[in-house]
N, C-alpha and C positions, 0 to 999 in steps of 0.2 A: 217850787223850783225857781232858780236865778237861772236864768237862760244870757247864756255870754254872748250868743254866739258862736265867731271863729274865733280860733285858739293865734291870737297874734304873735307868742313867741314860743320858744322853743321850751319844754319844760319837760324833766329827767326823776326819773326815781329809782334811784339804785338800786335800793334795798326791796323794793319792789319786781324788778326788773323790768322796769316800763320807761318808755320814749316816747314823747307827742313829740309832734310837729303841727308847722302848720299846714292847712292843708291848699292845694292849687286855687287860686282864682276864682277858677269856670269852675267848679266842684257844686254840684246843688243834688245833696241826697234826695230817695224817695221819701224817706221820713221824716218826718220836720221834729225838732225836739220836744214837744211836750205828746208828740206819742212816743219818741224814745223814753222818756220819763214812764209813762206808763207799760209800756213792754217790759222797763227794768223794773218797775214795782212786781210785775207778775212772774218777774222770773225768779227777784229776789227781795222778797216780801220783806223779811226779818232783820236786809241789811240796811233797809230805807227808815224803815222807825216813824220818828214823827217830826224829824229834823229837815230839812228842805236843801236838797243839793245845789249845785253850782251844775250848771249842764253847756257845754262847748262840746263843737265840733272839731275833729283832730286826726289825724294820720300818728297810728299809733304802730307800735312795734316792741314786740315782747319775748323777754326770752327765757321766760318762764316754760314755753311750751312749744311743742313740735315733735317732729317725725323722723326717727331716727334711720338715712335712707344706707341703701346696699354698702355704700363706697363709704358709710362710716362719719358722711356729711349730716347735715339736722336741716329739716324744712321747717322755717319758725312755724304754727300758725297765725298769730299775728303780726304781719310781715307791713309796713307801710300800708297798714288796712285804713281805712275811712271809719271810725266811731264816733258815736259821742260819748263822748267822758263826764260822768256823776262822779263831783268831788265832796264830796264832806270833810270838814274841817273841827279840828278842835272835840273829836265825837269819843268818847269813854272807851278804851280799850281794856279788855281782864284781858292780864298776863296769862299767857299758857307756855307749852316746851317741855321739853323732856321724853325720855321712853316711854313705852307701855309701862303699868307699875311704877314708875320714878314719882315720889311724894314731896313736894318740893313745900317749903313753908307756905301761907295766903300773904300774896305780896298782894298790893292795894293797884289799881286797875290805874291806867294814866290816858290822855287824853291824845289821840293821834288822829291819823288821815286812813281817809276810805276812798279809794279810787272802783269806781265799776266801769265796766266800757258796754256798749252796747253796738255793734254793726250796725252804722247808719245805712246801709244799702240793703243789708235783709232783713233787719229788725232780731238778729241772733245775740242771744245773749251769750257774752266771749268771757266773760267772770268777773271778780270784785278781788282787790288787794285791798290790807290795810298795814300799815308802819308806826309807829311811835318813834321813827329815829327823823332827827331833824334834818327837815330836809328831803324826806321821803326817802 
């Protein structure tokens, strides 16, 4: 792993639906990143491979997922949470898509991004996106 550090600027993946930031100052996780690296190995073996990620610390915010409450509002669950971010770059993606059943021709795999997070504060693994659109 490339260990960054802190995530110095702001950085957006749409098609993902993910937000870093950076994170405050005073902020000093309990876990330092090369056992986040290892906690993301264990939680997701098959998306780490034999390629060596990029690992920063980051205030992430997703809106991919949450709680859909009484009044019809949504509690993200990653809301401005503290992770650190496993980035993979340039990593083989095989196309997928479509319905149950839908046969679609063998389009050839192309090469995109893999973002994982990990909770830097409990060591919980929060999930992995990947994008082939530029730009994430």
């Amino acid at each position: 792993m490339r260990d960054l550090g802190v995530l110095d600027h702001d950085l957006l993946y749409p098609s993902m639906g993910i937000a870093l930031a950076r994170p405050p100052a005073d902020v000093g996780p309990p876990i330092d990143s090369a056992a986040a690296y290892v906690l993301y190995q264990q939680s997701a073996p098959c998306l780490a491979g034999d390629a060596e990620p990029e690992v920063f610390l980051a205030l992430a915010t997703s809106n991919s997922r949450g709680t859909m409450n009484a009044d019809g509002t949504v509690t993200r669950r990653i809301d401005s949470t503290l992770v650190y971010v496993l980035r993979w770059e340039n990593v083989p993606l095989a196309s997928s898509g479509g319905p149950p059943g839908f046969h679609r021709p063998p389009r050839p795999s192309s090469n995109g991004l893999v973002i994982g997070m990990l909770d830097a504060t409990t060591g919980e693994f929060l999930g992995t996106g990947s994008t082939n659109a530029v730009g994430g």
